[in-house]
C-alpha angles and dihedrals in degrees: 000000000000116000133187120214126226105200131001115212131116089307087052101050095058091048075049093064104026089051084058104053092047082062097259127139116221108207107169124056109184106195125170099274092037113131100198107147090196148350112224108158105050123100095214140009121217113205116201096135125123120306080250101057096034096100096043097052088041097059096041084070105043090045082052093058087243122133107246115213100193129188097162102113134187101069099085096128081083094053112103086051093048079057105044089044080054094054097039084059105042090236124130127243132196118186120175123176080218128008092200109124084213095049084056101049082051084051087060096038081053099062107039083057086056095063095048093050106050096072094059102074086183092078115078106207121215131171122216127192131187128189145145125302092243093059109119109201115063110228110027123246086238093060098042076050086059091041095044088048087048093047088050086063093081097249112086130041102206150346132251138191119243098337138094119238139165112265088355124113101228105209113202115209129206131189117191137148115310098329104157089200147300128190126182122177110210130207112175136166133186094277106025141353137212113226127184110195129197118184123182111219090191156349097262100080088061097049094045083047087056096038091058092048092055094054086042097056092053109131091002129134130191127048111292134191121212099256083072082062096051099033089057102102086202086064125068133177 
């Protein structure tokens, strides 16, 4: 498989390697003084670049014909038109907010917690995230996707950043050292409380995740999240 790269920083780098240990050939870099017109030739393009330059590198793919696989959040109010520009070509997209198996089987823990515990009004719900102090976009898009799973359950109408509201998840972010990334999701009430925890050891979940996707995505047509990936019984971790 060929791949372009869209972005090359430290997320990069390890699709970098792992691409190449699962026998693929990587044969565009697109850095951020990188001046590639388009990609034709690749089989697949791979986004983790910065939430800035997200749209631009998307649709240099899309508008290459090439599948895009992103993982750059932070840049979603864009995304109706990414769609619409997929369609209009006939191209495929996957976006995921974390391409971790395990981050996605905490997605689904999530939510069926979600539906037990809306019924009990006695249990106040908060969502904490901790990364690394480089890490552009506050909160993270893997904590709004637990918020957003937790607001389909019926009981909350929003999410807000670092402040308590009625009817509202409050997410707390944290950015310190070289944290790859920790979530909890919190529900406590005046004599005990309930956590689910998930914490990222590496990068390399989220690469192999991507890299997956991207062979996954091969003659495909049509915008894709990564639980397509994972519920597709033909395609294993």
């Amino acid at each position: 498989m060929k791949i372009a790269l869209l972005g090359y920083g430290k997320m990069g780098k390890e699709i970098e390697k792992i691409s190449k240990e699962r026998g693929h050939c990587i044969i565009f870099k697109i850095d951020k003084d990188s001046d590639i017109k388009n990609i034709k030739g690749a089989d697949v393009a791979i986004n983790f670049s910065t939430p800035d330059s997200a749209v631009k590198n998307i649709e240099l793919g899309l508008n290459s014909l090439v599948p895009v696989i992103s993982g750059t959040t932070g840049w979603l109010s864009d995304f109706k038109r990414i769609k619409e520009l997929s369609k209009k070509l006939k191209t495929s997209f996957l976006y995921s907010s974390n391409f971790s198996l395990g981050v996605n089987l905490f997605f689904d823990l999530n939510k069926k917690l979600a539906n037990i515990m809306k019924e009990h009004d006695e249990y106040k719900l908060n969502i904490e995230e901790t990364h690394h102090i480089k890490k552009i976009d506050n909160p993270s898009g893997t904590a709004i996707s637990l918020a957003e799973g937790i607001i389909k359950s019926g009981k909350y109408d929003g999410w807000t950043l670092n402040e308590e509201k009625d009817k509202v998840i409050s997410i707390k972010s944290n950015r310190i050292n070289e944290i790859h990334g920790v979530h909890k999701v919190n529900y406590s009430s005046t004599i005990d409380s309930i956590e689910i925890i998930h914490t990222a050891k590496n990068r390399k979940g989220f690469a192999l995740g991507a890299i997956i996707s991207a062979e996954w995505i091969i003659n495909k047509k049509g915008i894709f999240e990564m639980k397509d990936v994972i519920n597709d019984t033909k395609f294993k971790f």
